[in-house]
N, C-alpha and C positions, 0 to 999 in steps of 0.2 A: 754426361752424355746428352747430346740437344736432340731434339727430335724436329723432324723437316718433314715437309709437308710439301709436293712437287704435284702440280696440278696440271694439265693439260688445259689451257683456256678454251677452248672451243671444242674440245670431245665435252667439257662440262657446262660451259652455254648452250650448246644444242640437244644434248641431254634432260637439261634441267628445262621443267615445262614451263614455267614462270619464264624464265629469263629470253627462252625461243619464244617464245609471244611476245615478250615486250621488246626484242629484236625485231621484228615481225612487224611490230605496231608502229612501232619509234625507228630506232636505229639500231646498228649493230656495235658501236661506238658508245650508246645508253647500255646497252645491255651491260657492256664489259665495265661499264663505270660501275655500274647496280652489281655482277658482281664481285668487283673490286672493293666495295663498302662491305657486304656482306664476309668476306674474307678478312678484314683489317678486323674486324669485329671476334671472326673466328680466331686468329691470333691474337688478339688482345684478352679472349675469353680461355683460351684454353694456355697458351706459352710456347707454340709450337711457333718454328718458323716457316711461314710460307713460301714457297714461288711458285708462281704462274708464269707459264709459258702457253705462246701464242704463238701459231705457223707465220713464220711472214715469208717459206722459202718461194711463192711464188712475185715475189716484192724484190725490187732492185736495190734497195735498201742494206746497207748493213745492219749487224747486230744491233739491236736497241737494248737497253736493262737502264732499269731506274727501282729507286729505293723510295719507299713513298709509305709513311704512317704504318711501319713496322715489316711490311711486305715487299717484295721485290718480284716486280715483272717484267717478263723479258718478251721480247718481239725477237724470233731465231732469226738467223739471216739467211741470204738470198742464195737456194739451196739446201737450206736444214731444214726439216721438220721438225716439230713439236717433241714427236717421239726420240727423235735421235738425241734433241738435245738433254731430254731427260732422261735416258740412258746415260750417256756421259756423267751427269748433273749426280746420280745414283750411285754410279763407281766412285766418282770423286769423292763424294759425303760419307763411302761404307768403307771398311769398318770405322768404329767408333762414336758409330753417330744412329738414331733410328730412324728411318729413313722409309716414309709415305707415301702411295704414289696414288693419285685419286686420277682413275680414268677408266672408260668403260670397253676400252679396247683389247680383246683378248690377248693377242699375239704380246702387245704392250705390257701387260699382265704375267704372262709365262715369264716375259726377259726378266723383269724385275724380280720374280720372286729367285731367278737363278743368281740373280745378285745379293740375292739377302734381304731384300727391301721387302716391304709389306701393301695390300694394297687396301684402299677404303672406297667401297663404290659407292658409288652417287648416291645413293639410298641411307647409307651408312653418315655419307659427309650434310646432308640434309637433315637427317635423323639428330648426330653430334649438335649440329646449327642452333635448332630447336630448341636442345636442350640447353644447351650454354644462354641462348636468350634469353630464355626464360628465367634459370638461374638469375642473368643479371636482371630483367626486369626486378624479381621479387628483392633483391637485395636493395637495389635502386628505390622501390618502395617502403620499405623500413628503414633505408635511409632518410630518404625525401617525404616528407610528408605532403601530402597530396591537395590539401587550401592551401590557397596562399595564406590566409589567415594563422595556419598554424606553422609558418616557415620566418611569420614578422617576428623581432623581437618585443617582449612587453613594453618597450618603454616607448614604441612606434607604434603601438597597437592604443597608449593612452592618449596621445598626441593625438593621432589622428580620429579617435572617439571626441577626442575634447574639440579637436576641429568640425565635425562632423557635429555637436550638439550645439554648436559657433561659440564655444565658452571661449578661445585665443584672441 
């Protein structure tokens, strides 16, 4: 059974205070990059599959979707909401599959859970974040040792002592 992970892009960019500042400050094109890294991170940390979806129905544009470093985000088309299409996105994936839906919209909320799906609020998906980083940091440091000096091999560690006293 996989578990998926359907995220509302822009109910959780302007939710989340980090990201609506640095929208705010930068661009709204930085924010979605920032977090798009932060999600490849969350997939990679946890095994869930991601999507993010982004409203583009006021955009004359068709559907967009691209697969990118484990995540898949889609841009709805011209007409769909965000909501609508993770609706759909939801029935498709259930049964069979556990099926996540991070958004802080009520109405959003109720449909999904009558689907079967589950939700992780923004609180929850920030919280999970955290943890998983930090996991990887500390493992990342028991791996890596943190001088350079103690990542040289000894037999570049003599060399360059011996070049360093100019004995070569």
């Amino acid at each position: 059974m996989a578990e998926y992970v359907l995220i509302d892009g822009y109910n959780l960019l302007f939710n989340w205070p980090e990201l609506n500042k640095l929208k705010d400050e930068t661009s709204l094109e930085h924010a979605r990059e920032v977090l798009k890294e932060r999600l490849i991170n969350y997939r990679a940390l946890t095994g869930r599959e991601v999507i993010i979806v982004y409203d583009a129905h006021q955009q004359k544009e068709s559907r967009r979707e691209f697969f990118e470093a484990g995540i898949t985000v889609v841009f709805t088309e011209s007409g769909e909401t965000a909501d609508h299409f993770i609706e759909k996105k939801v029935q498709e994936l259930l049964p069979g599959n556990r099926v996540y839906v991070v958004t802080q919209d009520e109405l959003q909320q109720k449909l999904i859970f009558g689907y079967g799906a589950l939700r992780i609020s923004l609180r929850e998906l920030l919280n999970d974040l955290k943890i998983e980083e930090k996991k990887a940091k500390e493992l990342l440091n028991k791996v890596l040792p943190q001088r350079l000096e103690d990542r040289i091999d000894q037999q570049v560690k003599t060399k360059l002592e011996k070049l360093r006293k100019g004995k070569m």
